[in-house]
N, C-alpha and C positions, 0 to 999 in steps of 0.2 A: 663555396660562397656562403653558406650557412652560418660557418663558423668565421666567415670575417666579419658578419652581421652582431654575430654574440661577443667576437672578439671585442667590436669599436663599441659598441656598447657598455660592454665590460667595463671598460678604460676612460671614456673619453664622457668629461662633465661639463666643458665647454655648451654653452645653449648653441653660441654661433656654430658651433663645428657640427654640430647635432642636425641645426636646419640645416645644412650646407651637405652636410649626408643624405638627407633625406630628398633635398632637390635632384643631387646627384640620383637618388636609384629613383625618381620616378623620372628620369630622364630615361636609365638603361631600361626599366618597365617598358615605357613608350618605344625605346628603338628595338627592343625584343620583341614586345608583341607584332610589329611592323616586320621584322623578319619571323614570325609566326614561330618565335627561340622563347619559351618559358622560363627561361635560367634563373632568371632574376625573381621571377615570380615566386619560383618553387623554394627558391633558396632562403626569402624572405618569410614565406609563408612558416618551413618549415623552424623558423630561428624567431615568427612572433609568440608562438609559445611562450618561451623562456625570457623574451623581452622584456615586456611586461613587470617580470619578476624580477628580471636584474636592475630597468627604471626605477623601479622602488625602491631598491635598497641602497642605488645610487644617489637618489634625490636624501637619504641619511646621510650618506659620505659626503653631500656638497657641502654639509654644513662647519666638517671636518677637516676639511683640509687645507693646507697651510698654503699651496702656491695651485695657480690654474693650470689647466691643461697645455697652453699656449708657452709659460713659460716652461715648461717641463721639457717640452719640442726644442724650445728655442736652446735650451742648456744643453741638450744631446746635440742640436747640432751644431753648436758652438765650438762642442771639444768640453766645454769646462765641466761637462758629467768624469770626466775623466779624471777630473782633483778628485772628486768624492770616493773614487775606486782607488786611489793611492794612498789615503788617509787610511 
């Protein structure tokens, strides 16, 4: 879980997918601490370390790049990522 934290983080510069993340795990917080399950907690805790430092260097990239996150999604799952790899 740790590293799907670092993963989306990583990757993902959309603001909306960000809050939409973040609603999402204080939701799993809440239903884990209610089955007295850490998972989410631990998994977070130990991937805000390196958060932090990847939000930074992400918030350079947003200035950088040419298409959003949203359509990047939508191109993969269109199929049409698929012209790009036959070119």
């Amino acid at each position: 879980a740790r590293n799907s934290y670092i993963f989306f983080y990583s990757n993902i510069l959309d603001r909306a997918m960000l809050r939409q993340h973040l609603l999402w795990s204080l939701y799993f917080f809440a239903k884990d601490a209610l089955k007295t399950d850490f998972r989410f907690h631990r998994a977070f805790l130990m991937a805000l370390s390196r958060t932090f430092q990847i939000l930074k260097r992400r918030a350079s990239e947003r200035r950088a790049r040419l298409i959003g996150d949203r359509e990047v999604i939508k191109t993969i799952q269109s199929g049409d990522a698929l012209l790009f790899l036959a070119d």
